[in-house]
C-alpha positions in Angstrom: -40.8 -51.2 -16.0 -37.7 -52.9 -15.1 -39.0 -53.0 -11.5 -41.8 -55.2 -12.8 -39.4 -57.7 -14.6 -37.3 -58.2 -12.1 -40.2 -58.6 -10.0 -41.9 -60.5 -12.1 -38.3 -62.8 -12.6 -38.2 -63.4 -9.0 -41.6 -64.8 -8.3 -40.9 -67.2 -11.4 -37.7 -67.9 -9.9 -39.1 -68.7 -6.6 -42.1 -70.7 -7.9 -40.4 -73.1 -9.9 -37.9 -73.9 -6.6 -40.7 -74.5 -4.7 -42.1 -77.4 -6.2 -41.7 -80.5 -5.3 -39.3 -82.5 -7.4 -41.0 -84.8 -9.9 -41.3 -88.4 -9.1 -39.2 -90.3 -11.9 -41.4 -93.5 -11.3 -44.6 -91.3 -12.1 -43.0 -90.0 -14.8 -42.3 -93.2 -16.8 -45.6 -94.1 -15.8 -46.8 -91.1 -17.6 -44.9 -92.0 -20.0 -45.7 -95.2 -20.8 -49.3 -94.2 -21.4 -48.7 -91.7 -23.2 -47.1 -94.2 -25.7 -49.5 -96.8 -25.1 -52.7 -94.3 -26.5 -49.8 -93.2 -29.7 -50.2 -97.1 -29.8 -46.7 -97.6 -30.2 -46.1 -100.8 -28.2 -42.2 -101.1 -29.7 -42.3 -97.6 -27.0 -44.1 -99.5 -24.5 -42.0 -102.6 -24.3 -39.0 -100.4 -24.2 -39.9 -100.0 -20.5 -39.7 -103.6 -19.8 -36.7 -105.3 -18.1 -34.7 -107.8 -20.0 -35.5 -109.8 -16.9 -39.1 -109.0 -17.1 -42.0 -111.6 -15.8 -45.5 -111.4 -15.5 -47.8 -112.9 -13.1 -48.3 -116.4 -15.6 -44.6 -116.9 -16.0 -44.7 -114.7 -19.7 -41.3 -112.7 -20.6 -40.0 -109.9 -22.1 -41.0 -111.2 -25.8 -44.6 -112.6 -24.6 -45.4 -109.4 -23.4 -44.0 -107.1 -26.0 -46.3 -109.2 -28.1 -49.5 -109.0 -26.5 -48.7 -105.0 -26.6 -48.6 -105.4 -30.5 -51.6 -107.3 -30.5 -53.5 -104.9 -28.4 -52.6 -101.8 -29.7 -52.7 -102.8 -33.2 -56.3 -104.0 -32.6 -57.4 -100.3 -32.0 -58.2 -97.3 -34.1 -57.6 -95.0 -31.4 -57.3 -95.2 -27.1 -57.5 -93.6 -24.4 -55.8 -94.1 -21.2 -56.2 -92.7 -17.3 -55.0 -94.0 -14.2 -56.3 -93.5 -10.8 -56.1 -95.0 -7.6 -51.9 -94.9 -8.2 -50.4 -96.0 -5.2 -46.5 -96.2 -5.4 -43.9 -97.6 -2.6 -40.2 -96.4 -4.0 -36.9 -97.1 -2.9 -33.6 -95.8 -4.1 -33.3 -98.9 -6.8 -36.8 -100.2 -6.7 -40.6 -99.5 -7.1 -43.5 -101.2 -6.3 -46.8 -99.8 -8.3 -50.3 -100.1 -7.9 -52.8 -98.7 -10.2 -56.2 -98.8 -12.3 -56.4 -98.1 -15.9 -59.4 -96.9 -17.3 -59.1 -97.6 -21.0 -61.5 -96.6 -24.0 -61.2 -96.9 -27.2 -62.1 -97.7 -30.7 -61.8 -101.2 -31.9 -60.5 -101.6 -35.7 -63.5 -102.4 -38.0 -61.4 -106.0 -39.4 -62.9 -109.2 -39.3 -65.6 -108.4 -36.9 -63.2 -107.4 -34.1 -65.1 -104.6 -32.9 -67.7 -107.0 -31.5 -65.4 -108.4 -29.8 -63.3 -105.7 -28.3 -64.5 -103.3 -25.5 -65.0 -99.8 -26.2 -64.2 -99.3 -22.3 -62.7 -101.3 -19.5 -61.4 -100.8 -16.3 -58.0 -102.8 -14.9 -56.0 -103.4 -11.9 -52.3 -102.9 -12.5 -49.4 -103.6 -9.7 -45.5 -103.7 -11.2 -42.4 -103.6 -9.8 -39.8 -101.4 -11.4 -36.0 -101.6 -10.9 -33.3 -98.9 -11.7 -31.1 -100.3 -14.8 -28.5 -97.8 -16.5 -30.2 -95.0 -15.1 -33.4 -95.6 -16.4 -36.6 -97.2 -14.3 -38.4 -100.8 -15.7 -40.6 -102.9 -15.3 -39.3 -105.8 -14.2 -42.6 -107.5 -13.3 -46.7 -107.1 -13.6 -49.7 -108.4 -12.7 -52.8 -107.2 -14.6 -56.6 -108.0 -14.3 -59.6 -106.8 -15.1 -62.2 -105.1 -12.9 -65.9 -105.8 -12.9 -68.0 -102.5 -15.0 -70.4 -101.3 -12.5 -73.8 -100.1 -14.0 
């Protein structure tokens, strides 16, 4: 028996020092989404740079408010992302992705007419490393034709 746990030991041992390390830009990617569908933008906008700028000239504030917006709009959602292309250097990212987001719009003043129940965007952000930590720093977002 104690032949089969140290056995057993080693392969775990060996297994978790073969994988391959995890990708920190992935992972706040991950992470961000993850907040996004708890719908808490204050999380969300916690991964945007001071400095932050998206592709019409918004900031930090502008966009932190549209992720209110959004999120507050919806009962429930549900993120994926495919397509995830990322270029990373030691202090800076460049990320390309699509969303593929459903959901269920709130039933207040007629928004849910208004509101898809499913779209599909294109993402591409650049992330710099501040204190340690990776954000966005810029963004560029728009949304894909549906095809039938």
């Amino acid at each position: 028996m104690l032949r089969f746990l140290r056995t057993a030991a080693a392969l775990l041992l060996l297994a978790s020092c073969s994988r391959e390390p995890r990708d920190p830009v992935r992972e706040t990617l991950k992470r961000i989404v993850a907040s996004a569908e708890a719908r808490d933008a204050g999380a969300v906008a916690g991964y945007l740079s001071a400095s932050f700028r998206d592709a019409e000239g918004g900031n930090k504030a502008d966009a932190a408010d549209l992720l209110r917006r959004t999120l507050a709009a919806y009962e429930s959602i549900s993120l994926s992302l495919s397509d995830e292309v990322i270029a990373k250097g030691p202090e800076a990212a460049n990320a390309t992705f699509k969303v593929r987001m459903s959901g269920k719009p709130r039933a207040v003043a007629g928004l849910e007419g208004f509101l898809p129940r499913m779209s599909t965007w294109r993402f591409e952000l650049r992330l710099e490393l501040e204190k340690g930590s990776w954000r966005i720093t810029s963004a560029a977002w728009r949304r894909l034709e549906e095809s039938l």
